[in-house]
Backbone as numpy.savetxt, mean C-alpha at the origin, in Angstrom:
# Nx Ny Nz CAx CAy CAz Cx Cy Cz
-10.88 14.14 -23.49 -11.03 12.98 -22.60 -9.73 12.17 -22.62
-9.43 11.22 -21.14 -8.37 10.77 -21.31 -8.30 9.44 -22.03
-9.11 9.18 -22.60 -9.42 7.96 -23.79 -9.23 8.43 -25.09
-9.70 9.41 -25.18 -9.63 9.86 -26.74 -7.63 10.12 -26.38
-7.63 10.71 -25.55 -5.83 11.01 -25.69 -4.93 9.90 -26.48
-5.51 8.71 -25.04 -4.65 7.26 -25.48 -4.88 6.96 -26.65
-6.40 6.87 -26.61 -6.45 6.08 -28.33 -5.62 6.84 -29.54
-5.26 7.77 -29.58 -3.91 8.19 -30.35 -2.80 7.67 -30.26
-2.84 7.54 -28.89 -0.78 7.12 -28.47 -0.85 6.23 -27.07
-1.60 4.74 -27.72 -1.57 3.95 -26.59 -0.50 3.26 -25.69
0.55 3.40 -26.42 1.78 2.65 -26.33 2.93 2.82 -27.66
4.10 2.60 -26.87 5.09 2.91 -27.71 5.60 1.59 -28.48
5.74 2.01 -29.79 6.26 0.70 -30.25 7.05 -0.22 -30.01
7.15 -1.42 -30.44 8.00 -2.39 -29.62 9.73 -2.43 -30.40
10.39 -1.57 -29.44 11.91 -1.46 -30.09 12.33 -2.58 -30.92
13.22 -2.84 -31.61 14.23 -3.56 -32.69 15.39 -3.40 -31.24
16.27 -4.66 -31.59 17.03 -5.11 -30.78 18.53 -4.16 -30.74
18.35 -3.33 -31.86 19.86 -2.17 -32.09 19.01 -1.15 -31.18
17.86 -0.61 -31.66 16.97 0.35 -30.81 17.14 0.31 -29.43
17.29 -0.89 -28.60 17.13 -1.05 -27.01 18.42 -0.71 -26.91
19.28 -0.59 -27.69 20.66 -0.43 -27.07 21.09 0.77 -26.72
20.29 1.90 -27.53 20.05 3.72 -27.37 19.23 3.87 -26.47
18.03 3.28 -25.76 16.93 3.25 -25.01 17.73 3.53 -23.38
17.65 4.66 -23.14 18.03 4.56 -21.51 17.31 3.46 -20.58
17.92 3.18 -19.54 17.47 2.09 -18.37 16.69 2.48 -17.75
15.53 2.23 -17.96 14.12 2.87 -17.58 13.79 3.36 -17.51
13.79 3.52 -18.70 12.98 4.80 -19.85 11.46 4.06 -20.38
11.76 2.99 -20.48 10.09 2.17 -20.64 9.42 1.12 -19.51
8.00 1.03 -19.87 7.52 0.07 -18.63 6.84 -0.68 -19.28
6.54 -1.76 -19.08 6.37 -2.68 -19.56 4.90 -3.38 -18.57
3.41 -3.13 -19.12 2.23 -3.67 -18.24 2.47 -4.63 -18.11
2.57 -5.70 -16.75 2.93 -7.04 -16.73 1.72 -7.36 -16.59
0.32 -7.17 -16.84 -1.45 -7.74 -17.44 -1.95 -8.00 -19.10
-1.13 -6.61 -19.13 -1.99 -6.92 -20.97 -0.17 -6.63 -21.96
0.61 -6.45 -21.15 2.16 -6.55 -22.11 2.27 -4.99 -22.91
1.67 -4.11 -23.01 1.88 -3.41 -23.82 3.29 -2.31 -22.93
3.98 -1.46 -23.84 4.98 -0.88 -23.68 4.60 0.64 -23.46
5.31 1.10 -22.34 4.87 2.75 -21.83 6.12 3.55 -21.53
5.86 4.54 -22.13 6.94 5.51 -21.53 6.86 5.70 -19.88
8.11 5.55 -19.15 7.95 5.24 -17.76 7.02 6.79 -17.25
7.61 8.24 -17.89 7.13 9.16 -17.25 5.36 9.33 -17.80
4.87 8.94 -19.10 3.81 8.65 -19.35 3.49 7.62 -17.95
3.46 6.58 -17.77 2.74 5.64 -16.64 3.40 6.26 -15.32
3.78 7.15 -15.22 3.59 8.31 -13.95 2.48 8.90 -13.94
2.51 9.79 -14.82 1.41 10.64 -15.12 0.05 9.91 -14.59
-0.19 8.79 -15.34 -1.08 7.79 -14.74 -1.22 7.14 -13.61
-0.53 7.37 -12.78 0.04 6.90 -11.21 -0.05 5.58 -11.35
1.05 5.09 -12.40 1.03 3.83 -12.71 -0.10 2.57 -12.87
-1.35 3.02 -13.43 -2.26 2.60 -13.76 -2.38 2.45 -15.02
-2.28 1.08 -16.06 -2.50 0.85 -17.75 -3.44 1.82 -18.15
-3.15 2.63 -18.62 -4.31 3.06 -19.87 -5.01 1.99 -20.90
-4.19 0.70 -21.26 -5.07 0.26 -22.19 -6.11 -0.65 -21.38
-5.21 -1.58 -19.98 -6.55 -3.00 -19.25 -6.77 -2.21 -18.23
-6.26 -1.41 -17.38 -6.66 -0.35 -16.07 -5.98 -1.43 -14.99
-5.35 -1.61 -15.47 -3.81 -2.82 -14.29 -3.26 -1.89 -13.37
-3.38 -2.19 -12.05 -2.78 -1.53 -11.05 -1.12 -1.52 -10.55
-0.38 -1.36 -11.11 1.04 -1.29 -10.93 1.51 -1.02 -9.28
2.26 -1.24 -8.77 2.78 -0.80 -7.56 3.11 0.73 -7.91
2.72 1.45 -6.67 3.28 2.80 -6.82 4.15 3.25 -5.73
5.02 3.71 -5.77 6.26 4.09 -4.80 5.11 5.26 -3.66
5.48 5.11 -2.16 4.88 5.42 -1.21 5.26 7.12 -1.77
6.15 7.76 -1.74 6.58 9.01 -2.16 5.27 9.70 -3.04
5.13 8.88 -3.97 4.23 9.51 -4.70 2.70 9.43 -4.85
2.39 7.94 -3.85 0.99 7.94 -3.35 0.91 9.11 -2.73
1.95 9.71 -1.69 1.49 10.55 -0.88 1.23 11.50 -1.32
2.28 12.44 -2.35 2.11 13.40 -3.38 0.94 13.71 -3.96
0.17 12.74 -4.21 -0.82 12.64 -4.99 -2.37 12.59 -4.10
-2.16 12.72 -3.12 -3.29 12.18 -2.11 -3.49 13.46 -1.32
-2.36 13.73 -1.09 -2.22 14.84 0.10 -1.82 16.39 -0.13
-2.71 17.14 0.06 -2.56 18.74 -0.04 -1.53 19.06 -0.06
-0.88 19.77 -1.12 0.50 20.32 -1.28 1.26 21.03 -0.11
2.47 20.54 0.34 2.54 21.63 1.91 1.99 21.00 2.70
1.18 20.23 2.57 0.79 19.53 4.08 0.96 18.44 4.74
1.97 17.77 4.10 2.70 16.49 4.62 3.61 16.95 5.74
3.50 15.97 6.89 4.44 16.10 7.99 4.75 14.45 8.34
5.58 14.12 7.86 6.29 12.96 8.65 6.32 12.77 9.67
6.08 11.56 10.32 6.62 10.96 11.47 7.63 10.17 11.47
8.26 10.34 12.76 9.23 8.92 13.09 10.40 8.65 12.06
10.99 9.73 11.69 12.39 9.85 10.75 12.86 8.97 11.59
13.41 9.21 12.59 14.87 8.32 12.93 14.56 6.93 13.11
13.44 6.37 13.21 13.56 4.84 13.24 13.95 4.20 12.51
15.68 3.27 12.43 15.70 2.64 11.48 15.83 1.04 12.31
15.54 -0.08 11.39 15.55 -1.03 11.52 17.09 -1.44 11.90
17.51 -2.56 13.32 19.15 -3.41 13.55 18.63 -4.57 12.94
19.35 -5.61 13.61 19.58 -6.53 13.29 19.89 -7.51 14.32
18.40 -7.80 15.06 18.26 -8.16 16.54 18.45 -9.53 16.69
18.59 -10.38 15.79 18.84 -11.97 15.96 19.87 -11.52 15.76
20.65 -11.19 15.04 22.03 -11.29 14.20 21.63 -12.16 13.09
20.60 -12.12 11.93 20.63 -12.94 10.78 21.75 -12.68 9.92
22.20 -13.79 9.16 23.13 -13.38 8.24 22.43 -12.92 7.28
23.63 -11.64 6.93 23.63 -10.64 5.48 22.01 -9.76 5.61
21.58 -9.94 6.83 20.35 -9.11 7.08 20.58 -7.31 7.04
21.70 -7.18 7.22 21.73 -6.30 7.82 22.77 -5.70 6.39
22.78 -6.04 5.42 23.05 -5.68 4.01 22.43 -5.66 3.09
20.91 -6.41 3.08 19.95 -6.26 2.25 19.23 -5.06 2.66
19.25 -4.41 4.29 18.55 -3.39 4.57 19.29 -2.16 3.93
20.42 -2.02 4.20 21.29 -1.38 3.74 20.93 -0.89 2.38
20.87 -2.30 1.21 20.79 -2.48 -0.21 19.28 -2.00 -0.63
18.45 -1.84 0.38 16.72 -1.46 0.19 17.16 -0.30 0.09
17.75 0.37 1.59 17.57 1.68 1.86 18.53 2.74 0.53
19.33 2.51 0.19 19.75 3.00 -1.09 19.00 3.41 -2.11
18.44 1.61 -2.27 17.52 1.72 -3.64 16.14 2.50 -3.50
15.80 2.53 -2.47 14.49 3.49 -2.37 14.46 4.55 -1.82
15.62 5.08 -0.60 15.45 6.14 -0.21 14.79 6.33 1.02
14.31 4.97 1.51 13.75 5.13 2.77 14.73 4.49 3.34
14.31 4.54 5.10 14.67 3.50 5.74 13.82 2.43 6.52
12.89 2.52 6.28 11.95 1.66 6.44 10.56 1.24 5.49
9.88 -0.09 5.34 9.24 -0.54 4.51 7.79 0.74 4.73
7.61 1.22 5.36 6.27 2.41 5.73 6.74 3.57 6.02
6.18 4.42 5.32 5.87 6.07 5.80 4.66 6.19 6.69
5.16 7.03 7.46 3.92 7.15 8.37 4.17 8.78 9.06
2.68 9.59 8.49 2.65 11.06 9.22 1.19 11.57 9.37
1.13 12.71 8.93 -0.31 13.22 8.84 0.02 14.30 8.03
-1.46 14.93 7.70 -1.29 15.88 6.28 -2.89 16.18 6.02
-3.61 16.84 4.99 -4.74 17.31 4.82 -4.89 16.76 3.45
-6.40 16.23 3.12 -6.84 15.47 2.08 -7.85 16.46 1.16
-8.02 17.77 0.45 -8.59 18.29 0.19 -9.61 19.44 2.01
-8.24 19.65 2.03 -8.72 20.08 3.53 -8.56 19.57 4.87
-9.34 18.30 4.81 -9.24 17.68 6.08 -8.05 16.73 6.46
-7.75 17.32 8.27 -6.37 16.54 8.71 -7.11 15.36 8.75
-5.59 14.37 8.35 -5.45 13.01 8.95 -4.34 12.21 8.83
-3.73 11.54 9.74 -3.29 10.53 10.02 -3.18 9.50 9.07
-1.77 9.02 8.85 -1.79 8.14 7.58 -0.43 7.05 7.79
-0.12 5.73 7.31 0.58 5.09 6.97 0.71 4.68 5.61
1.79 4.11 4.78 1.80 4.04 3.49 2.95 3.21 3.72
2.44 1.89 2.97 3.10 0.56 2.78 4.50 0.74 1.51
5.21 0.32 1.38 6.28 0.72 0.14 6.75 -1.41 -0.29
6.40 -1.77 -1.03 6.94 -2.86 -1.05 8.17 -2.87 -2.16
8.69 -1.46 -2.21 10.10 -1.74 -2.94 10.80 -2.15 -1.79
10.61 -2.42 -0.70 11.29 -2.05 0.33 11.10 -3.55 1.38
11.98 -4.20 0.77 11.79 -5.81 1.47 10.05 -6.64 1.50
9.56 -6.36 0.33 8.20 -6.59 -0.07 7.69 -6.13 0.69
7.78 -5.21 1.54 7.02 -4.47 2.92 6.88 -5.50 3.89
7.79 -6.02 3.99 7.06 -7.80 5.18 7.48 -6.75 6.16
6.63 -6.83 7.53 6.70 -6.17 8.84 7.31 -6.69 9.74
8.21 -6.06 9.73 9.28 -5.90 10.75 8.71 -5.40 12.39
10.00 -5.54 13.40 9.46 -4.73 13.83 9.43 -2.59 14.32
10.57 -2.31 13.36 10.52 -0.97 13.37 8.81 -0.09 12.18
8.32 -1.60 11.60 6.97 -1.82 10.15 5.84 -1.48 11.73
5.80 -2.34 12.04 4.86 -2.27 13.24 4.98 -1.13 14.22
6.14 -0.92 14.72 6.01 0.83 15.86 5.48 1.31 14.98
5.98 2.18 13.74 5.70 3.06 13.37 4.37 3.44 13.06
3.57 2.18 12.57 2.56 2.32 12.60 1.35 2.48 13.74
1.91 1.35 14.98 1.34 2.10 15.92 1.61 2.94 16.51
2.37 3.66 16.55 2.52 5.20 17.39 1.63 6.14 15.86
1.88 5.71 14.50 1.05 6.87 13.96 -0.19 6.63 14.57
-1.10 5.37 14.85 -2.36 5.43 15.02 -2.35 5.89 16.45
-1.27 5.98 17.27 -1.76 6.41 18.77 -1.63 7.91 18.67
-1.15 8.68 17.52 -1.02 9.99 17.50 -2.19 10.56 17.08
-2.72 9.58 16.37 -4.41 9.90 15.56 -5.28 10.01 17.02
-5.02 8.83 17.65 -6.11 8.98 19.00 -6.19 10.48 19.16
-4.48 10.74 20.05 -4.23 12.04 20.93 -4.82 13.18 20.36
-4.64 13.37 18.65 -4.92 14.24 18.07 -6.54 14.42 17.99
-6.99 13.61 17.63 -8.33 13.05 17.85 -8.84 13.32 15.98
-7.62 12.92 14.78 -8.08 13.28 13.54 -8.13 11.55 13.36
-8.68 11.45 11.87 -9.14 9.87 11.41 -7.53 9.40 11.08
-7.26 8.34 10.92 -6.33 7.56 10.27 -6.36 6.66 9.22
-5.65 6.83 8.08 -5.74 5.88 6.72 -4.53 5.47 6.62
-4.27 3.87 6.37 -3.49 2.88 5.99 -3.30 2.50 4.82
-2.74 2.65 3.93 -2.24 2.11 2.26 -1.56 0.73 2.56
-2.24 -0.39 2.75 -1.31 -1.59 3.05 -0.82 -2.35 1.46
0.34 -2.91 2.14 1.17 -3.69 1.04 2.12 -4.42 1.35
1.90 -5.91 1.46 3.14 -6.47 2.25 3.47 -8.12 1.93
4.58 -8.55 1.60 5.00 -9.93 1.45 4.04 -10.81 3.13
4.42 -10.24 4.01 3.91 -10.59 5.47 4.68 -10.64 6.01
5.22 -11.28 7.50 5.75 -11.16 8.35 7.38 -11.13 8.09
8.06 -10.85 8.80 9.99 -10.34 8.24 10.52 -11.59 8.86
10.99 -12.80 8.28 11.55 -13.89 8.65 12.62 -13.72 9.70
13.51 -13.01 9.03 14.80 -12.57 9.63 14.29 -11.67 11.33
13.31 -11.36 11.39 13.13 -11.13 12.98 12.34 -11.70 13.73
12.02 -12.96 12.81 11.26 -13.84 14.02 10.04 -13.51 15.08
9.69 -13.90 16.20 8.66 -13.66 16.92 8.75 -12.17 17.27
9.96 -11.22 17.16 9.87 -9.98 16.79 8.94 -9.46 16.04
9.02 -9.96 14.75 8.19 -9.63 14.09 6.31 -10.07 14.33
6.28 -11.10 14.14 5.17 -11.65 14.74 4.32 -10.89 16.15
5.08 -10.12 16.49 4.73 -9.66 17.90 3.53 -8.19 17.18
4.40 -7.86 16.44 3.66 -6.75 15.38 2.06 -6.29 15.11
1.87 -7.69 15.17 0.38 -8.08 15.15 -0.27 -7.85 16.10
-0.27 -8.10 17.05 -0.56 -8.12 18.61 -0.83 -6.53 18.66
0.75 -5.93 18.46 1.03 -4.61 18.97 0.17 -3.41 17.98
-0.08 -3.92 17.20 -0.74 -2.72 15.81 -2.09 -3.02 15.92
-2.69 -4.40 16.71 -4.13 -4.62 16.70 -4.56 -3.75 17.92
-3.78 -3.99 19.14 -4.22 -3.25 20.24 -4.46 -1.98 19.73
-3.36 -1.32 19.21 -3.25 0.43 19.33 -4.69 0.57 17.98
-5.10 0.00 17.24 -6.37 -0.04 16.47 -7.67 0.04 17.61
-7.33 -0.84 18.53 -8.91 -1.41 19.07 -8.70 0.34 20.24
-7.34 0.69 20.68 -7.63 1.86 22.14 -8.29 3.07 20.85
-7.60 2.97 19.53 -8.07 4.56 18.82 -9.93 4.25 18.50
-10.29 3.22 18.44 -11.76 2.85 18.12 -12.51 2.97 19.50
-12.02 2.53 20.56 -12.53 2.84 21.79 -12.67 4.48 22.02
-11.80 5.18 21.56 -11.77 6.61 21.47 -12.55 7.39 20.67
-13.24 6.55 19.65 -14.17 6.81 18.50 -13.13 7.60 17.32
-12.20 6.90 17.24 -11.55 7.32 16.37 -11.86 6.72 14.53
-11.13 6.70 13.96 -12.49 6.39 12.40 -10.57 6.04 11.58
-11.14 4.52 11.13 -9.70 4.54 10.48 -10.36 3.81 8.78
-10.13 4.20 8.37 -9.85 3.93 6.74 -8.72 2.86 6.30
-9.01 1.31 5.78 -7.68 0.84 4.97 -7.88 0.56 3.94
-7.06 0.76 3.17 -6.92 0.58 1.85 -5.82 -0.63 1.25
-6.17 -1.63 1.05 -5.66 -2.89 0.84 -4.88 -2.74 -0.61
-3.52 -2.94 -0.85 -3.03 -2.78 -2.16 -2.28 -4.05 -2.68
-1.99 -4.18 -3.91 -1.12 -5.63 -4.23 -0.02 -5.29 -3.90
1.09 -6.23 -3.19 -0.30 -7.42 -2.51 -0.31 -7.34 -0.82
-1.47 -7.62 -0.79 -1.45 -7.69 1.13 -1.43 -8.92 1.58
-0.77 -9.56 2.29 -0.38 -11.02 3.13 0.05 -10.57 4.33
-0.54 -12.22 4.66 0.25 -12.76 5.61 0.11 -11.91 7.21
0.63 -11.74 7.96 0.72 -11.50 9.16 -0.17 -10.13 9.19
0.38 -8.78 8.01 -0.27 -7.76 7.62 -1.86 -7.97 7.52
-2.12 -8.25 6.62 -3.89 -8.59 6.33 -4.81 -8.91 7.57
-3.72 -10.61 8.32 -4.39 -10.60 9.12 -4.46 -10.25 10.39
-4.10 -9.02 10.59 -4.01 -7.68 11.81 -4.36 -6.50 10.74
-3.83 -5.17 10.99 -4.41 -4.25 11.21 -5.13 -3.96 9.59
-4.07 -4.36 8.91 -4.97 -4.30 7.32 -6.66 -4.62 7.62
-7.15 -5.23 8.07 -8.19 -5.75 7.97 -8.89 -5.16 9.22
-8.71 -4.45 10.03 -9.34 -3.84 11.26 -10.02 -2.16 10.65
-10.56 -2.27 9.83 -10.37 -1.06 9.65 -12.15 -0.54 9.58
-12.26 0.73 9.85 -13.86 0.95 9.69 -14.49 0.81 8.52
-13.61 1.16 7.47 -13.92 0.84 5.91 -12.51 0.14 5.68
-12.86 -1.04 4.80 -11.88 -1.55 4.65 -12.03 -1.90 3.01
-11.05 -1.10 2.29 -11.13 -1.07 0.65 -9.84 -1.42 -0.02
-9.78 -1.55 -1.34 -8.32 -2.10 -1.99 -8.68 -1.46 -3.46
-7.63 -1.44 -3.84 -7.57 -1.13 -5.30 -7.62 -2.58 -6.01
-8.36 -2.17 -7.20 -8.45 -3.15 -8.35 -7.23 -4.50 -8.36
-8.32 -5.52 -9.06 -7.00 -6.81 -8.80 -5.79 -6.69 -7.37
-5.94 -5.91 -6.56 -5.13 -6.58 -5.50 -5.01 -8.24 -5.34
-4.07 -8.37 -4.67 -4.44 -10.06 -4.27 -4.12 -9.56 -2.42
-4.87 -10.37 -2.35 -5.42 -10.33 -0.53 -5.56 -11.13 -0.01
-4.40 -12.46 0.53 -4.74 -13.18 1.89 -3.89 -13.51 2.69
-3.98 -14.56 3.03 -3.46 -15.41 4.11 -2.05 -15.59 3.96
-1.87 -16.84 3.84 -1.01 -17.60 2.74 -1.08 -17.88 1.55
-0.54 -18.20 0.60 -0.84 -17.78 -0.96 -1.63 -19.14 -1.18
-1.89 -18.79 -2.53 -2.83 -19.68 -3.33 -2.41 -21.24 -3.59
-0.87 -21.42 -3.83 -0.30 -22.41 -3.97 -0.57 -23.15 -2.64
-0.41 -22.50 -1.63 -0.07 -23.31 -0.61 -1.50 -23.26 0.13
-2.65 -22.84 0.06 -3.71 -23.26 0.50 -4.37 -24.36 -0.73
-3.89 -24.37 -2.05 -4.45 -25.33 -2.61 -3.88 -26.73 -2.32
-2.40 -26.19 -2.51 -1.86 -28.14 -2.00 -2.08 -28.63 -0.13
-3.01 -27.74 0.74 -3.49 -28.08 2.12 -4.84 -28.49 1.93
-5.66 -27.50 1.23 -6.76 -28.20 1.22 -7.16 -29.65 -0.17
-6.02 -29.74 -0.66 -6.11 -30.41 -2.14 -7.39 -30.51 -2.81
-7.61 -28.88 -3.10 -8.67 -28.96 -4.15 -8.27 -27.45 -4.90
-8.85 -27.44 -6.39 -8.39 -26.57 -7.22 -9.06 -25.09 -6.85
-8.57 -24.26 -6.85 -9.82 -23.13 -6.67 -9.81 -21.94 -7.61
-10.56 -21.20 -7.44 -11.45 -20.43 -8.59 -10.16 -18.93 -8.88
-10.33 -19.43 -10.39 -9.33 -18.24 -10.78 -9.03 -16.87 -9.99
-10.08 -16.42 -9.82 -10.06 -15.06 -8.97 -9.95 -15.04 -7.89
-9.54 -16.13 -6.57 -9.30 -15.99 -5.61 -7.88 -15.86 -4.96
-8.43 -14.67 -3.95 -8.06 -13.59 -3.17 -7.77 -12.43 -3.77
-8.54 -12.50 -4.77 -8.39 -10.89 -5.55 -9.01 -10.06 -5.25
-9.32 -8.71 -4.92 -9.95 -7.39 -4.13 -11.58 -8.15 -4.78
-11.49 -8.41 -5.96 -13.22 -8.31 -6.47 -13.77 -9.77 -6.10
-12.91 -10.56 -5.72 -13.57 -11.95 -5.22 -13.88 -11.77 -3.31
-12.73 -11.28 -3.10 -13.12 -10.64 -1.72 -14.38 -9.74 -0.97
-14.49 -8.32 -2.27 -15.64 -7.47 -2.21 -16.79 -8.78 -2.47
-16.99 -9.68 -3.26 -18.16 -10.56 -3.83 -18.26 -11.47 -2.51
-17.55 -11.89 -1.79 -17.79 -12.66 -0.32 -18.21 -11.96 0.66
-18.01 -10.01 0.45 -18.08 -9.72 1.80 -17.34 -8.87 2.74
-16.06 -9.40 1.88 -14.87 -9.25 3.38 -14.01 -7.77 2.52
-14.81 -6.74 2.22 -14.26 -5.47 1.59 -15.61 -5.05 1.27
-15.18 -3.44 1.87 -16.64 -2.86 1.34 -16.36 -2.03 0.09
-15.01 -1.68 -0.77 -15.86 -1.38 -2.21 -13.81 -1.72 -2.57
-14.27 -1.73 -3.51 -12.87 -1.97 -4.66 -12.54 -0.29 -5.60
-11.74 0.59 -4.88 -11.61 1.88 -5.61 -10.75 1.95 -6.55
-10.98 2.48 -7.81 -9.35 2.94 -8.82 -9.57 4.14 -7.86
-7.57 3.74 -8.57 -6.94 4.76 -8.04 -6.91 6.15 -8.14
-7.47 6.30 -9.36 -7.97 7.78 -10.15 -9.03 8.21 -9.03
-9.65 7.66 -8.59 -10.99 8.08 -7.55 -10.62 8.14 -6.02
-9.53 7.53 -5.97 -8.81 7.66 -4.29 -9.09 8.90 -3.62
-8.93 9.82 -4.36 -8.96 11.18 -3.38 -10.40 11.55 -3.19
-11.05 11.79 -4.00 -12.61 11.99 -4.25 -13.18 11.08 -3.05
-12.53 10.03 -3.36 -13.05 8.64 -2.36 -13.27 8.83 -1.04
-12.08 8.79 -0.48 -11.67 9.47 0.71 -12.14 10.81 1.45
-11.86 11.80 1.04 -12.76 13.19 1.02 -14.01 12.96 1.22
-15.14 12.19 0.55 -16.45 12.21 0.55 -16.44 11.30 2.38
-15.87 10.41 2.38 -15.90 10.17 3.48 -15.38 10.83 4.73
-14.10 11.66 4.53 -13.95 12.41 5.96 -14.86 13.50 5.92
-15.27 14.19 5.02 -16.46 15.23 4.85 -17.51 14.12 5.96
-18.31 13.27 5.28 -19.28 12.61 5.81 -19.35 12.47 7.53
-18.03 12.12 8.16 -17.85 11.32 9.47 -17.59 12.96 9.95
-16.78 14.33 9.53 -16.92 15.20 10.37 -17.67 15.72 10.40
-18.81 16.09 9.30 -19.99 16.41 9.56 -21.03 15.83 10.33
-20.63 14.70 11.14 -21.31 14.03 11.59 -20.75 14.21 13.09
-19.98 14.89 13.35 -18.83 14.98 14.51 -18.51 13.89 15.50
-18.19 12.93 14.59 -17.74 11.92 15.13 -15.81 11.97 14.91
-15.58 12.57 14.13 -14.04 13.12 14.00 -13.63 14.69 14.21
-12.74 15.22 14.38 -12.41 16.70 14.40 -11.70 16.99 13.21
């Protein structure tokens, strides 16, 4: 069992200050919930999920997908879209630059289709190494042309959202996003199309409230935080204190506004039971 494993080797000891100096540069990870210390390729293995509190770490879009999607059966969309620099903001157009290096993309979302234990579908995947994922507007096409490809195709579509919220630096550009990713949601549902989202830490802002939240099932992984505007700034508007757990996936599921809170260990199982369910029902192909 993978408990009996850990409870042998829950964590690595906490280096001596000569020790960190032999320690390659991220070679350890560090749970920012319960503090304990991990070998980085150990909390891979785990798809960056604590073994000791079950803390949901950000996971790089690359390897959600890896992990989700039938070996060989990933097909990308929309390589060449990369994000300009349509106001002319200053140094905008060097932090994209400075993302795209550090992660390897060129944009804050992957977006293709691929098979989930068999069944095709249609997918986006949020990356918030990647300008906290705030949506842009090359964040927004991509996503709606994946969901208008889901229509044509006539397979389901799933969303991995994750996002600071709207991209300052493009202004009502960005903002427009919303508009444009809600429509292409409401023509694939008119089509009886079946979309799946999956809410991740953290979802805000402009994101959440558009297509993140349009979804036929709409789920998040553990402790996400999920809203609006943040906590600070709806407490000093409404000036009153509010309850530790709010906008967290399990205060959300407890109001209503999410129908289940999945670990990540169960994502695939998760998923599967449901496209099994909806094509057996031939409401999807």
């Amino acid at each position: 069992m993978l408990k009996d494993f850990f409870s042998k080797k829950k964590h690595a000891s906490k280096p001596s200050e000569e020790a960190k100096q032999d320690i390659p540069e991220g070679l350890m990870l560090k749970c920012s919930d319960c503090g304990k210390i991990y070998y980085r390729e150990e909390m891979r293995k785990q798809l960056y999920v604590c073994p000791n509190c079950g803390h949901h770490h950000q996971l790089p879009s690359d390897e959600r997908i890896n992990n989700l999607f039938d070996e060989g059966s990933f097909m990308e969309y929309d390589t060449e879209l990369k994000t300009g620099n349509p106001l002319g903001f200053p140094s905008y157009s060097q932090k994209l630059e400075k993302d795209q290096l550090k992660t390897g993309l060129k944009e804050a979302v992957v977006t293709g289709e691929g098979t989930i234990n068999g069944f095709r579908t249609a997918f986006a995947v949020m990356d918030s190494r990647f300008r906290m994922a705030s949506m842009g507007s090359v964040v927004g096409e991509k996503i709606a042309r994946a969901i208008e490809k889901a229509r044509e195709a006539n397979i389901p579509f799933i969303i991995f959202t994750a996002s600071g919220g709207a991209r300052m630096q493009e202004g009502a550009l960005s903002l427009m996003q919303m508009a444009k990713t809600s429509a292409a949601v409401q023509r694939f549902r008119d089509a009886g199309g079946l979309m799946i989202s999956v809410m991740t830490n953290p979802t805000y802002g402009g994101v959440s409230a558009s297509f993140a939240s349009l979804g036929d099932y709409n789920f998040a992984e553990p402790g996400a935080l999920i809203g609006f505007a943040g906590r600070r700034v709806v407490e000093e508007t409404i000036r009153e204190k509010l309850p530790e757990d709010f906008q967290t996936a399990e205060f959300l599921l407890a109001h209503g506004q999410l129908d289940d809170v999945i670990n990540r260990h169960d994502m695939k199982k998760y998923l599967t039971t449901i496209l099994d369910i909806h094509q057996a029902g031939g409401n999807v192909s």
